[in-house]
C-alpha positions in Angstrom: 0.0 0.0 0.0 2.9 2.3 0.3 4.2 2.6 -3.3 0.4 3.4 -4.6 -0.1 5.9 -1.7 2.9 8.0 -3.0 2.7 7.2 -6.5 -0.7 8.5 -5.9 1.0 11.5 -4.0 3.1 12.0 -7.0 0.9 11.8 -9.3 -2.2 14.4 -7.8 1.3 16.4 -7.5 2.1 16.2 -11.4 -1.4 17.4 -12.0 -0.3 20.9 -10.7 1.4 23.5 -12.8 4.5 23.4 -11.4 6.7 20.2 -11.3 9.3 19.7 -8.4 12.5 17.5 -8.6 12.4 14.2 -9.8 14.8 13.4 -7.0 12.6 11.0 -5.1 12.0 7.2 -4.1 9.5 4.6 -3.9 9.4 2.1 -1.2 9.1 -1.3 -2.9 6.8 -3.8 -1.4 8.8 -5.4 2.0 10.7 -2.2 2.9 13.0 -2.4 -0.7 13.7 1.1 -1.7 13.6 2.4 -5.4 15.5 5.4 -6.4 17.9 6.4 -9.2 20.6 5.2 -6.7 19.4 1.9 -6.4 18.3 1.8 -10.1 21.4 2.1 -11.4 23.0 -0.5 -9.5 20.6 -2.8 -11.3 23.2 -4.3 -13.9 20.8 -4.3 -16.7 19.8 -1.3 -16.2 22.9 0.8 -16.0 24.1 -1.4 -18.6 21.2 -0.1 -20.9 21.5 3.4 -19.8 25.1 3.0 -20.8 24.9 1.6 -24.5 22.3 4.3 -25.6 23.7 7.5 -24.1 27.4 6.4 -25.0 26.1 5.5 -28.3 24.6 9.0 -28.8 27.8 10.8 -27.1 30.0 9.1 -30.3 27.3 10.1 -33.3 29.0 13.2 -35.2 26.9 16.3 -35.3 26.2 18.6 -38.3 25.0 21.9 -38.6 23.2 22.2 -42.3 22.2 25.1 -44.2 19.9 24.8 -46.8 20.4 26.6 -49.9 18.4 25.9 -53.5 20.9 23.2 -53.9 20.1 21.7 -51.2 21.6 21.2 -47.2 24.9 21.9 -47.0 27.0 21.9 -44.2 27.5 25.5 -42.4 31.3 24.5 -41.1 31.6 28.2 -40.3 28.2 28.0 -37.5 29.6 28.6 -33.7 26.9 25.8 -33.2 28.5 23.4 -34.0 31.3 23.5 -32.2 29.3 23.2 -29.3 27.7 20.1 -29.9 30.7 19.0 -31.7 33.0 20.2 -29.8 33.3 21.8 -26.2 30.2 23.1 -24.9 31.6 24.6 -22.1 35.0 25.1 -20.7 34.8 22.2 -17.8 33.1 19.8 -20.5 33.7 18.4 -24.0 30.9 17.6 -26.1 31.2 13.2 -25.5 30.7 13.9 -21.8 27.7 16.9 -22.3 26.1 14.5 -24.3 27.1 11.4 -22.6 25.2 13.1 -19.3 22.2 14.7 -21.0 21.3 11.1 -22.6 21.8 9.5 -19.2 19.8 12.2 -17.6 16.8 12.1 -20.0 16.4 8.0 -20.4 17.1 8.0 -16.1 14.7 10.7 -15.2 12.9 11.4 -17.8 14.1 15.2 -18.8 18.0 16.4 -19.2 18.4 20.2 -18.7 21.3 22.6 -19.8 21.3 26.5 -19.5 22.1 28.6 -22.7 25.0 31.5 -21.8 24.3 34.1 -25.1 26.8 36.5 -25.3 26.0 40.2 -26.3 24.8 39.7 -29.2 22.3 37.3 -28.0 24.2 34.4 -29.5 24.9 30.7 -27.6 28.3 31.0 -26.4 28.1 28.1 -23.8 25.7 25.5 -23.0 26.0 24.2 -19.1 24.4 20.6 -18.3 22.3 20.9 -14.8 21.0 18.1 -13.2 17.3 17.3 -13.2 16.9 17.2 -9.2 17.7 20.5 -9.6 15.2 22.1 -11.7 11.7 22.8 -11.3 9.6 23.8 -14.1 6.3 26.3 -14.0 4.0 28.2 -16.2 4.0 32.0 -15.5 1.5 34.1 -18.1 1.5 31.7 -20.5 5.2 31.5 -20.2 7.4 28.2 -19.7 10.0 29.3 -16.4 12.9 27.3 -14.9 13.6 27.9 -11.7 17.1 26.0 -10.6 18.2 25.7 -7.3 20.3 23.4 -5.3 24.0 23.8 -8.0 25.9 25.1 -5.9 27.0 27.8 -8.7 25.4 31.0 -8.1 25.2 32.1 -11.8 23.1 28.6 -12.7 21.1 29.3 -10.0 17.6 31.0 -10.5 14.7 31.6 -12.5 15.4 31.5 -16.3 12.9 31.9 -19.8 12.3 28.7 -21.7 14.2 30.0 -24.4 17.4 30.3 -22.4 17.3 26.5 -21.4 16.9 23.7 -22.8 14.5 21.1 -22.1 15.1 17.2 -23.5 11.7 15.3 -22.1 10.8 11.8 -22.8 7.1 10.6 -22.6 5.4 13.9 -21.5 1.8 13.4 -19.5 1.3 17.8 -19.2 4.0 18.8 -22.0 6.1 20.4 -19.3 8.0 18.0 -18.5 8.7 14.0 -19.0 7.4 11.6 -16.2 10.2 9.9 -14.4 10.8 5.9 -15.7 12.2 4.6 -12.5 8.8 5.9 -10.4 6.4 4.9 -13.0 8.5 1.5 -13.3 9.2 0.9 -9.9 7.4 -2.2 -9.5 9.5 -4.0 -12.4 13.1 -2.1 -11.1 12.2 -3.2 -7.6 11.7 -6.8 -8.6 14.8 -7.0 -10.6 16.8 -5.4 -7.4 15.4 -7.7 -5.5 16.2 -10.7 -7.4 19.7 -9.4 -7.7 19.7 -9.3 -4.0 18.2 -12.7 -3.7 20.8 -14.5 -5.5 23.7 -12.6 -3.9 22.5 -14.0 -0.8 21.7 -17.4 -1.7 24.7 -17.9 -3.7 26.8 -16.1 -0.2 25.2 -19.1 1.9 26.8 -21.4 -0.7 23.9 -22.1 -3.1 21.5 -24.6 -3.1 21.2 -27.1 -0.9 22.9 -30.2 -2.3 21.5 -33.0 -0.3 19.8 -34.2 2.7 19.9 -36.8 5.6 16.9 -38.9 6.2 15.7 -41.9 9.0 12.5 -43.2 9.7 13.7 -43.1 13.9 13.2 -40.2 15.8 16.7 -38.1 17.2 16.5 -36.5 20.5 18.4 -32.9 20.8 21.4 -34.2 22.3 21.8 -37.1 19.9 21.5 -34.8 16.8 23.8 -32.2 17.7 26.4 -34.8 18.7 26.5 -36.3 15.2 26.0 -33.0 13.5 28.9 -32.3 15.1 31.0 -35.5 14.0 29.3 -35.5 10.7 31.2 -31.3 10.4 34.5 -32.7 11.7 34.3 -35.4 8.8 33.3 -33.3 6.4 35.8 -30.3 7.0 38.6 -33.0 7.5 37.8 -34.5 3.4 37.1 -38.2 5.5 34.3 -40.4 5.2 31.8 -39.7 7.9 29.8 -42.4 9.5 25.9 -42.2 9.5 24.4 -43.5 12.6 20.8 -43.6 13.7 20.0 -45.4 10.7 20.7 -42.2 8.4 20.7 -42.1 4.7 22.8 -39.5 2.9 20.2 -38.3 -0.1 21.9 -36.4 -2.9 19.6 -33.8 -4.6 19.1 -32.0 -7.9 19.6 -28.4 -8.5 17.2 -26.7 -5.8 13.9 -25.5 -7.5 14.3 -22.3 -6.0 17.5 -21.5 -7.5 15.8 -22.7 -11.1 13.3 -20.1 -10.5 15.9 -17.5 -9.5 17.5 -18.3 -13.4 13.6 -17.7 -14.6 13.4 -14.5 -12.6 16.6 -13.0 -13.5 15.6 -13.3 -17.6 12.6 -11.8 -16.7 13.9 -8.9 -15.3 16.0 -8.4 -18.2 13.2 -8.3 -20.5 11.4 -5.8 -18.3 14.3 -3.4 -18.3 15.0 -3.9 -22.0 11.1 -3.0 -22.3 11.4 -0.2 -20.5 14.5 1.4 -22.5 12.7 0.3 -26.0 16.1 -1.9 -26.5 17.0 -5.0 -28.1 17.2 -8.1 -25.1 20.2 -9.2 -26.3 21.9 -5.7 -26.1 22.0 -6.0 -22.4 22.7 -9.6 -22.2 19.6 -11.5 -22.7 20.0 -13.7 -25.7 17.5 -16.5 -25.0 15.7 -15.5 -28.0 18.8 -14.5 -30.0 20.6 -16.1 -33.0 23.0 -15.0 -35.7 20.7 -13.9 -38.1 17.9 -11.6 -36.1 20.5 -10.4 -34.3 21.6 -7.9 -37.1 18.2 -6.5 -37.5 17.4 -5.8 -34.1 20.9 -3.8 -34.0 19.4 -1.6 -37.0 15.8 -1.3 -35.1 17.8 -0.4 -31.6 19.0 2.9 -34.2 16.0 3.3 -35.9 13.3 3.0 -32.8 15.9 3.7 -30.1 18.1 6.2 -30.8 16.4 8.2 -33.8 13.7 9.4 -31.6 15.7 10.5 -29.0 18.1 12.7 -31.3 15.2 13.7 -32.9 14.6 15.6 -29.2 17.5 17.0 -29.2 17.5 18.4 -32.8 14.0 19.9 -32.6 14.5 21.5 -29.2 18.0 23.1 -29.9 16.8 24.2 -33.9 14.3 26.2 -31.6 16.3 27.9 -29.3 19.8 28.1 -30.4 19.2 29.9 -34.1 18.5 33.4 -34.0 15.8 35.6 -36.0 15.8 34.1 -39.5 18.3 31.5 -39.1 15.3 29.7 -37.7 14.3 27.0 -40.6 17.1 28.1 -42.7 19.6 26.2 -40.9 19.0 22.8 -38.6 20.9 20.4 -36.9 21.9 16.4 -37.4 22.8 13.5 -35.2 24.3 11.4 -38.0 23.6 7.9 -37.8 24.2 6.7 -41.3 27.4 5.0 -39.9 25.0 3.0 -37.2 22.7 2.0 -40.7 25.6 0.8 -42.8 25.0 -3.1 -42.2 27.7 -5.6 -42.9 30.3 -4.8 -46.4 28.5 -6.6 -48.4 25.2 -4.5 -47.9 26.8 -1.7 -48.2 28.9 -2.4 -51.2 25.8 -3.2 -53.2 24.0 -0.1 -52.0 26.7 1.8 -53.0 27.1 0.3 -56.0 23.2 1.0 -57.3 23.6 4.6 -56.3 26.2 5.6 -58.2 25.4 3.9 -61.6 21.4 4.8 -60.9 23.0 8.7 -61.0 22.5 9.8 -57.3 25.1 9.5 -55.8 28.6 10.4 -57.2 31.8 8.4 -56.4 33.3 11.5 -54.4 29.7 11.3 -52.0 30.5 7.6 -51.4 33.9 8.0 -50.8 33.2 10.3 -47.6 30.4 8.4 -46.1 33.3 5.4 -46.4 35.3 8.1 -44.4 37.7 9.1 -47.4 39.4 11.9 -49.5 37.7 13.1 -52.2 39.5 12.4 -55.9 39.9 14.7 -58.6 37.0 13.5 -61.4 34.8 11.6 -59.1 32.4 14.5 -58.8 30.5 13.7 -62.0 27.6 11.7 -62.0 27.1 8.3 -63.7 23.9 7.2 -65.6 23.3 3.9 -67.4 23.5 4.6 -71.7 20.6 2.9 -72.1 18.3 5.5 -70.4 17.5 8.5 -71.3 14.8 11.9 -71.2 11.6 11.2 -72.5 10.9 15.0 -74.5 8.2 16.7 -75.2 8.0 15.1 -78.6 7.3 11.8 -77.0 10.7 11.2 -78.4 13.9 9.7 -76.0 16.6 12.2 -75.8 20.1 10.8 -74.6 20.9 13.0 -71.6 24.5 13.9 -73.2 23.3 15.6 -76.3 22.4 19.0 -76.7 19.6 20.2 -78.5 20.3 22.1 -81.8 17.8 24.8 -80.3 
């Protein structure tokens, strides 16, 4: 009754304007406690937490412009060497966005404060942990307030459009519901299975057999040949079995199949609740050489896609200025995730450059390489061609006499 009283706390607390710090536990049934703290010591867990938010720390970043050629990359933008870069002086940009993805997938919303300098453009970006922040609407307005840094300049109240807000799924659209207290049930069970089996396995596992008579044993009689049958046993002899005793050797003990059982289960609970592949964090009862492949390329298109897709909508937003807004935008490339095996790629590559769209010089830096002199131009098979007006086919290297 405890964890639905203050879930039901929490929740007639979410209902309110303002949202306080996500900061807070749930007490598991049987006194277990469920907090980030705990969470994370949940192997799977941390373990998940670990592959998606290191995975999105190593994507490169792009800043685009688009022109009537198309999006091309603005190398000269101070953007991007913030997310590409150093976003502030105490942090370089695998560790900002190492923290911000552990932040938003462990409680549900990742925060950093935008420093503009006087020309109102992003000079820094500083991460700021989500126990910290509380989030409220004033006149319409989306506010911050921050307390609890221990830096006096992050500290305060500050406009939406001088932070930036990462939220996962969003009950009020001011800010994301926490997935350790909405899955505290499952994360409790799997911490205390964990704790389970480091017990059982400290009192030396199962049980491995047991002694049997049909006679009965008074107290003195059993603790004296408890005591020899010890002695024997710590001394590697044979012991002797009075009182008619029969040594009974025993199976694996149902409890600790059961513990295997729960264990898998957990697994699968925490993979659910990351939207990861099982056998990403270990769980490969359902795995095999060939699935194993495509659920690496659904983990980047249903994992990690939406959750740069955050990111790039919320900074686009708040980090352009005036009419850079939908002129330029921001990219979290993970073509290099997509790629597949040599031989997929090879034949993809192959099609796009003799279908005409892609030239040899595109492949060759999505492969990582130098562009060559020639390999700009763009190949076409000879035996296609522009259908003209006169219903005719015109070969696409001749020029018409008009």
């Amino acid at each position: 009754m405890a964890l639905f009283t203050k879930l039901g706390r929490w929740m007639s607390h979410r209902r309110g304007i303002i949202t306080g710090p996500s900061d807070m536990s749930v007490v598991f049934p049987k006194g277990k406690v469920v907090d980030h703290d705990t969470a994370l010591k949940i192997t799977a867990f941390y373990a998940g937490i670990r592959l998606i938010a290191e995975n999105i720390a190593a994507l490169p970043k792009a800043v685009r412009r688009y022109t009537e050629d198309g999006p091309v990359t603005a190398a000269d933008n101070g953007i991007l060497f913030l997310i590409n870069v150093r976003p502030n002086q105490y942090t370089n940009a695998f560790d900002f966005w190492n923290v911000m993805s552990t932040w938003l997938e462990g409680w549900g919303n990742a925060y950093a404060l935008i420093r503009r300098g006087m020309d109102g453009r992003p000079v820094e970006l500083h991460q700021i942990h989500p126990a910290c922040v509380q989030v409220s609407v004033v006149n319409g307005k989306k506010m911050y307030k921050v307390a609890g840094t221990g830096t006096d300049w992050l500290d305060g109240i500050h406009k939406d459009e001088d932070m930036l807000h990462f939220m996962l799924v969003t009950l009020d659209g001011l800010k994301g519901i926490d997935p350790v207290v909405y899955n505290a049930l499952a994360l409790g069970k799997s911490k205390a299975t964990e704790d389970f089996g480091a017990e059982f396995y400290e009192k030396g596992g199962n049980i491995r057999a047991v002694m049997e008579t049909d006679g009965e044993m008074g107290d003195d009689d059993y603790e004296r040949f408890m005591r020899h049958f010890k002695n024997s046993s710590q001394n590697y002899e044979t012991p002797l079995l009075e009182y008619g005793i029969k040594y009974k050797q025993l199976s694996i003990n149902p409890v600790a199949a059961q513990l295997v059982q729960s264990e898998t289960m957990s697994l699968q609970d925490i993979a659910r609740i990351l939207n990861i592949p099982p056998h990403m964090i270990g769980e490969l009862s359902h795995a095999t050489f060939s699935n194993i492949e495509h659920q690496t390329i659904q983990f980047v298109q249903y994992t990690l896609r939406p959750i740069v897709k955050r990111f790039e909508v919320e900074m686009e937003g708040k980090l352009f200025m005036g009419r850079e807004v939908g002129q330029f935008d921001i990219k979290f490339i993970l073509d290099g995730l997509l790629r597949g095996d040599t031989t997929a790629r090879s034949a993809f590559y192959h099609n796009a450059i003799l279908d005409g769209y892609m030239s040899r010089n595109e492949v060759r830096e999505l492969e990582g390489l130098q562009h060559r002199e020639g390999l700009d131009d763009m190949l076409f098979p000879l035996n296609s061609g522009v259908v003209g007006e006169d219903g005719k086919v015109k070969d696409q290297n001749t020029q018409s006499d008009e």
